[in-house]
NUDRENLUM-291083 format. One record per residue (C-alpha): residue number from 1; x, y, z. Coordinates in steps of 0.25 Angstrom, whole numbers, plus 5000, padded with zeros to 4 digits. Layout:
# residues N
{NUM; {X; Y; Z}}
...
This chain:
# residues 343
{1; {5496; 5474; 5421}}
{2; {5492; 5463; 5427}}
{3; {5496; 5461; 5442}}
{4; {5492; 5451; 5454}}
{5; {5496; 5449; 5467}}
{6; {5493; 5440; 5476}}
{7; {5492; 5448; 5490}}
{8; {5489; 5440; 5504}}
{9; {5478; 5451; 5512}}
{10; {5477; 5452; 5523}}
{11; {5464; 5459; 5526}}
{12; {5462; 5465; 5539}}
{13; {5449; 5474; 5545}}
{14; {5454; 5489; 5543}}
{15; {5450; 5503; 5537}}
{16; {5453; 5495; 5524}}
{17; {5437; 5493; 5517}}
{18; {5441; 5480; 5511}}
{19; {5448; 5475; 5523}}
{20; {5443; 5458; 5528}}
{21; {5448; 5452; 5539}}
{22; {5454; 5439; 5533}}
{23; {5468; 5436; 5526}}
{24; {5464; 5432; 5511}}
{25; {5472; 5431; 5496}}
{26; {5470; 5443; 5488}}
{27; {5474; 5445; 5473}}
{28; {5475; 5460; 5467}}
{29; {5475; 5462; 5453}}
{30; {5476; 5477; 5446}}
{31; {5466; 5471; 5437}}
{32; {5450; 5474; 5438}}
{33; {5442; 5461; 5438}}
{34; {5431; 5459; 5429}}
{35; {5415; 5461; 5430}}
{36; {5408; 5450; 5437}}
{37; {5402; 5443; 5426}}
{38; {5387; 5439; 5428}}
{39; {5384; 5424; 5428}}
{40; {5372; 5416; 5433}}
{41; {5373; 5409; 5448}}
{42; {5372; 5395; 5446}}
{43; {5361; 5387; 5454}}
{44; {5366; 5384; 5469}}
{45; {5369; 5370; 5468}}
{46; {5365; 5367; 5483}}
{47; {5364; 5370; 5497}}
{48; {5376; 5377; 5504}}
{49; {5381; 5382; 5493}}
{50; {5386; 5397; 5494}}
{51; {5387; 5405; 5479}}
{52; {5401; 5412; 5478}}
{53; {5402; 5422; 5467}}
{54; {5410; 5422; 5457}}
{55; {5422; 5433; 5455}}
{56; {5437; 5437; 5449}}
{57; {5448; 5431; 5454}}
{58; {5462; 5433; 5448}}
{59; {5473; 5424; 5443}}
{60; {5485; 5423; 5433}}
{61; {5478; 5428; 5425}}
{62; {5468; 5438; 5426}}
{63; {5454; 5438; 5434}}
{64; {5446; 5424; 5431}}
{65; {5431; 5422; 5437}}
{66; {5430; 5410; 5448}}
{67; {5414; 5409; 5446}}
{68; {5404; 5410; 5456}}
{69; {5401; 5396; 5463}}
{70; {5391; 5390; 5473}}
{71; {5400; 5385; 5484}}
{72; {5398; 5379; 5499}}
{73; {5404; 5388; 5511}}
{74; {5413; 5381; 5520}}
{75; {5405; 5381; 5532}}
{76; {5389; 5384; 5532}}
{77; {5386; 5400; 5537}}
{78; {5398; 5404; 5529}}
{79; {5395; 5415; 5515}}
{80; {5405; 5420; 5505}}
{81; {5412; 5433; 5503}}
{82; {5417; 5434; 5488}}
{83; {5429; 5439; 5484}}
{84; {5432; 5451; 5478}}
{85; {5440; 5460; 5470}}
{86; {5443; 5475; 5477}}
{87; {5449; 5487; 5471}}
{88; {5460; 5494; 5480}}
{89; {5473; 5501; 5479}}
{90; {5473; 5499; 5463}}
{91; {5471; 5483; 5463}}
{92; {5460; 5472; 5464}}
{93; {5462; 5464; 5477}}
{94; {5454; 5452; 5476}}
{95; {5447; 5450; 5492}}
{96; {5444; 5434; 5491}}
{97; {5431; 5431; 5495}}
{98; {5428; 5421; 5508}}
{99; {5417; 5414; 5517}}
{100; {5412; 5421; 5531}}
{101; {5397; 5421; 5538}}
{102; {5393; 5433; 5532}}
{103; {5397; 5438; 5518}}
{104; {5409; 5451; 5517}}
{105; {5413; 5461; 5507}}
{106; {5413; 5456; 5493}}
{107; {5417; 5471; 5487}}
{108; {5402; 5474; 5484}}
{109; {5404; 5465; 5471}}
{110; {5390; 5461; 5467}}
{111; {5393; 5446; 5464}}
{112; {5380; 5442; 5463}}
{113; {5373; 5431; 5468}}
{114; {5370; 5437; 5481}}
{115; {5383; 5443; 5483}}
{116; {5378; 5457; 5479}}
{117; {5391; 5466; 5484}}
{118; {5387; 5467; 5499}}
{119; {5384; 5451; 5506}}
{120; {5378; 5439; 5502}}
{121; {5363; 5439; 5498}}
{122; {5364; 5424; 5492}}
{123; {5360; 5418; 5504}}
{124; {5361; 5415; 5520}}
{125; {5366; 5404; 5530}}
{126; {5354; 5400; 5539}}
{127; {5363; 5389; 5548}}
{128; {5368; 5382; 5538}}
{129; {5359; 5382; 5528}}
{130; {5362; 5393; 5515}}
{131; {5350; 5400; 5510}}
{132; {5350; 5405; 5498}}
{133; {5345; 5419; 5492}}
{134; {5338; 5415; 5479}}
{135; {5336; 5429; 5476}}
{136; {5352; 5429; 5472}}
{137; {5356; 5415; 5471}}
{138; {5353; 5403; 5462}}
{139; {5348; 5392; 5468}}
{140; {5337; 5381; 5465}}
{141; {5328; 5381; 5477}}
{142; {5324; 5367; 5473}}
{143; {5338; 5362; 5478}}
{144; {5341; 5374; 5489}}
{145; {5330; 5376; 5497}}
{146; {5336; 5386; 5507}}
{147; {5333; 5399; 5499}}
{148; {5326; 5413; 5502}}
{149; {5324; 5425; 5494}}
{150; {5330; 5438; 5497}}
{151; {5329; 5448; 5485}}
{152; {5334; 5460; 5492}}
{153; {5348; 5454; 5493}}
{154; {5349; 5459; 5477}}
{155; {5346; 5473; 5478}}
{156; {5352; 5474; 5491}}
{157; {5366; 5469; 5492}}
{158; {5372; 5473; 5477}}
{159; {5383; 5484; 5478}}
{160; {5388; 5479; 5463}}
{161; {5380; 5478; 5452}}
{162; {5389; 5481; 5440}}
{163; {5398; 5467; 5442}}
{164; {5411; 5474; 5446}}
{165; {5418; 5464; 5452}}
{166; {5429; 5472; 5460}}
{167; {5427; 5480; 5472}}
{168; {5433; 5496; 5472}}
{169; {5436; 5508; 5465}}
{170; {5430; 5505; 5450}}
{171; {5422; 5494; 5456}}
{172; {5413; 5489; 5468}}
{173; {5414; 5502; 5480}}
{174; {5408; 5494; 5489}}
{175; {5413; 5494; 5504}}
{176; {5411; 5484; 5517}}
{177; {5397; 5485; 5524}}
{178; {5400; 5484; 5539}}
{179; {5394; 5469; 5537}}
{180; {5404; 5465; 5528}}
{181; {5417; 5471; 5536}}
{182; {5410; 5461; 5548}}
{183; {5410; 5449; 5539}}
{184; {5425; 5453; 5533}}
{185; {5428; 5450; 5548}}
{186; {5421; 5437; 5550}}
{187; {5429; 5423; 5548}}
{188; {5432; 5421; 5533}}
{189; {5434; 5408; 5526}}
{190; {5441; 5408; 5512}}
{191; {5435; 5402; 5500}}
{192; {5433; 5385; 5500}}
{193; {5443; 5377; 5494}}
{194; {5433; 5375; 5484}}
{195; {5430; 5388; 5481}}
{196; {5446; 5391; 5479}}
{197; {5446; 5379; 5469}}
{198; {5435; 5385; 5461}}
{199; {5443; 5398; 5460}}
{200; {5454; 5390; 5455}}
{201; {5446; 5383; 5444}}
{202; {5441; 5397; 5440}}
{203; {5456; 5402; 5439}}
{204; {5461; 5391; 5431}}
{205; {5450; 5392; 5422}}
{206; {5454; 5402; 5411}}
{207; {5439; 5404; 5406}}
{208; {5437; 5410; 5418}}
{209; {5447; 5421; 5415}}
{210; {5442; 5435; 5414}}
{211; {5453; 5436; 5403}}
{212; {5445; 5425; 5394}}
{213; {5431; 5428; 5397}}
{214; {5432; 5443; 5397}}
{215; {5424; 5441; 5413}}
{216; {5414; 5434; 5407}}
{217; {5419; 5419; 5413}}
{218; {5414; 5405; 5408}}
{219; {5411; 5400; 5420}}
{220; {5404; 5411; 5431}}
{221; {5399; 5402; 5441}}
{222; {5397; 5388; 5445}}
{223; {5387; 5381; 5455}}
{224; {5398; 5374; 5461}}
{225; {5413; 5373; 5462}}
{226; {5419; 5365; 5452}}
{227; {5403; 5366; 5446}}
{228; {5402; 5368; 5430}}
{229; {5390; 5363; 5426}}
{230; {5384; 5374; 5431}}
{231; {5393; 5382; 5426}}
{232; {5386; 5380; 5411}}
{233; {5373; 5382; 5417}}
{234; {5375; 5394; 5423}}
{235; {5382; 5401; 5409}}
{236; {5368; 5396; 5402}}
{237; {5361; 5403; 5412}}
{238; {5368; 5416; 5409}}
{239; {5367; 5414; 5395}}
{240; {5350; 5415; 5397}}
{241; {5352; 5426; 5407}}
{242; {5361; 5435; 5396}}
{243; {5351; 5430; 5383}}
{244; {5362; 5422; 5377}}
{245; {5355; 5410; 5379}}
{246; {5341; 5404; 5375}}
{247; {5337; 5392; 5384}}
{248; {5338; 5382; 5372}}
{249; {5350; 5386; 5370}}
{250; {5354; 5382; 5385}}
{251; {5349; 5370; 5382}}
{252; {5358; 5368; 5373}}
{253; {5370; 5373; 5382}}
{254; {5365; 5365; 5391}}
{255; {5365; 5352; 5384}}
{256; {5380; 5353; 5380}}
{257; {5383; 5357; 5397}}
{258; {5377; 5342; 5398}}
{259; {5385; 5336; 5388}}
{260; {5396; 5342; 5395}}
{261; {5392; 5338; 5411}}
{262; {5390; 5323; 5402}}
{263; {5404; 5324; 5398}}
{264; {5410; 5327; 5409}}
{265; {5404; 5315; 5419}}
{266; {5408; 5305; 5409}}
{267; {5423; 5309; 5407}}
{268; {5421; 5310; 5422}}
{269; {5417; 5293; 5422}}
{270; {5427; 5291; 5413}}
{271; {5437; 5296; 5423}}
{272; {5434; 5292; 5436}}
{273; {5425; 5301; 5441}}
{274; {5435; 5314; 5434}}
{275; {5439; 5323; 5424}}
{276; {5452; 5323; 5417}}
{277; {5459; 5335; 5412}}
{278; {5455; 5332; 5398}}
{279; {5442; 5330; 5401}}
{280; {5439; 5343; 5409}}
{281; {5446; 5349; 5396}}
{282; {5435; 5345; 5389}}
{283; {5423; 5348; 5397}}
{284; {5429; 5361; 5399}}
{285; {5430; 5363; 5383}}
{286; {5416; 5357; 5383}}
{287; {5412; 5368; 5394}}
{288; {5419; 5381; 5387}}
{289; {5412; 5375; 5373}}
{290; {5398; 5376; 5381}}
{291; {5400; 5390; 5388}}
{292; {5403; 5395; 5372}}
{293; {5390; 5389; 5368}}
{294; {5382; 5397; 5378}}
{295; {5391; 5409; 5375}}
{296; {5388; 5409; 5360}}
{297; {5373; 5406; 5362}}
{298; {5366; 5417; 5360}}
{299; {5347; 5418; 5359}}
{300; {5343; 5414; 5346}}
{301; {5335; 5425; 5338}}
{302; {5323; 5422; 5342}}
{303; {5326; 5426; 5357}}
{304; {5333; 5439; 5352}}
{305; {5321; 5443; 5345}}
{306; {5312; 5443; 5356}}
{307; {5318; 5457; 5359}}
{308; {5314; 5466; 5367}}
{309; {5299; 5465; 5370}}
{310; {5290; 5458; 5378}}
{311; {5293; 5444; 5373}}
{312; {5306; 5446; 5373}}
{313; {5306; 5449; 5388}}
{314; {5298; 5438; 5392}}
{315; {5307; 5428; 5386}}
{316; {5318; 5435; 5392}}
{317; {5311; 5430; 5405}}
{318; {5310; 5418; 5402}}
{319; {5326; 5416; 5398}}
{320; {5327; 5423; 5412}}
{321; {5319; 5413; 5419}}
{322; {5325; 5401; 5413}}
{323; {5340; 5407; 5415}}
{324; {5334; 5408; 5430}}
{325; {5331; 5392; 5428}}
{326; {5343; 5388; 5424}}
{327; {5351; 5397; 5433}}
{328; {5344; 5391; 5444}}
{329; {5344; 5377; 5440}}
{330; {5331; 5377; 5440}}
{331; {5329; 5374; 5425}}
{332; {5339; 5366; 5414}}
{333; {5340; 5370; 5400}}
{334; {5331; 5361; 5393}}
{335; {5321; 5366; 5403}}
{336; {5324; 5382; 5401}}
{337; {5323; 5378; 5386}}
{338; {5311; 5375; 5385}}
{339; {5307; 5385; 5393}}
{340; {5312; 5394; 5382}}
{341; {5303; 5387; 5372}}
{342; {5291; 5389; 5380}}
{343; {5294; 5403; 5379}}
């Protein structure tokens, strides 16, 4: 049976392994959250810009994903914590997530992305300038040029690796490292206005129920808050990764995402510069149609009959590199189309 209670905790250093100083909104539920589902991390779409990952939040009714965004701290120097769910006492407690100078305990979840299960390997302050990890992050080093590489931060830093979501018995048994308790001390700030609207748009949107997508949401991540564009790029990217989708097919996709971005700035002319309520019926009609496209496109025979041989590898590569590209921004689909055809 379905239960959820709003409880105010207030979470004080003690013997207690999940203890954070700090006076937060928890909900529990009696009901398991999903797997996290695997997406691609859209490109980072400029300098500052922090990746928060994406997670299960519960409302009315029943866990919905708010997808994993590119957001700006509050004030330079600050990193997040995500949130997470905890099992304890027969009930998952949800510990939201917040920003501090050093990154806390997470549950071990491996959210990806740099968040592995134990700190943040995405990146580091230097001042107040963010460097960016591109060993774990997407970002086109054309536009950001304050990148490094660390590798070691993969291997290193993952606890979870089965996408259990929840932290407890039956899931993640990971405990605070003496680091984390220090950071669980420090000075916290909640999420952003912008960020809590962005969980908002998540919660009233019904694709994003775990109910309807069977954990498997529409839209995963986004480059931005209130992004969508990329939103449709990223879904063709996964569509590569996972062999659903050839690169001519992508362009394909891709040519109908235009039509749609086309759409949309001209009933924005038409209206002063906005949308009405009929209009963002359509485009999200028009949106829902597209991301069934890429969902029912599958490789043509021809790709399938590669196999399992040496050919068949090698152009397994090369769908690999081009998903790369696109993920990256570094390439469109006409471009990764006829990349295909060379090959």
């Amino acid at each position: 049976m379905k239960t959820m209670a709003i409880a105010f905790l207030v979470m004080v250093a003690s013997t207690k392994l999940f203890a954070q100083v700090s006076i937060g909104v928890g909900i529990s539920v009696h009901l398991t959250p999903p797997a996290l589902p695997v997406y691609a991390q859209p490109v980072c779409p400029g300098d500052g810009y922090i990746w928060t990952p994406g997670y299960w939040a519960y409302g009315d009714d029943g866990y919905y994903w708010v997808p994993g965004v590119w957001v700006r701290p509050p004030h330079y120097g600050l990193l997040w914590t995500p949130g997470y769910w905890g099992y304890t006492d027969g009930v998952y407690v949800f510990h939201t997530g917040y920003w501090g100078p050093h990154v806390g305990f997470y549950g071990g979840i491996n959210y990806g992305f740099g968040y592995g299960g134990i700190g943040f390997g995405g990146g580091v302050w230097e001042g107040n300038v963010f460097r960016y990890n591109t060993a774990v992050t997407n970002v086109n080093t054309t536009v950001v040029h304050n990148t490094y590489v660390n590798n070691t931060v993969i291997n290193n830093t993952v606890v979870n690796n089965n996408h259990v979501s929840f932290n407890g018995q039956g899931g993640v048994n990971a405990r605070p490292t003496p680091q984390e308790q220090t950071a669980m001390n420090e000075r916290h700030i909640d999420a952003t206005p912008q960020q809590q609207s962005h969980m908002m748009a998540a919660r009233q949107d019904r694709s994003q129920l775990a109910s309807q997508n069977g954990g498997h949401p529409a839209v995963a991540a986004m480059n931005r808050i209130n992004g969508r564009k990329f939103d449709q790029q990223g879904r063709i990217a996964n569509g590569i990764r996972s062999g659903q989708l050839t690169a001519g097919e992508t362009k394909n996709l891709e040519n109908g995402q235009k039509g749609i971005n086309q759409q949309e700035r001209a009933d924005r002319a038409a209206d002063n510069g906005h949308l009405t309520q009929q209009d963002r019926q359509q485009l999200k009609q028009d949106q829902n149609q597209e991301s069934k496209d890429i969902y029912n496109d599958k490789h043509n025979a021809s790709m399938a009959n590669y196999g399992n041989n040496e050919v068949g590898q090698r152009r397994f590569n090369q769908q690999q590199r081009i998903a790369n590209g696109i993920a990256a921004g570094q390439l469109h689909a006409g471009q990764a189309a006829r990349l295909e055809g060379r090959e």
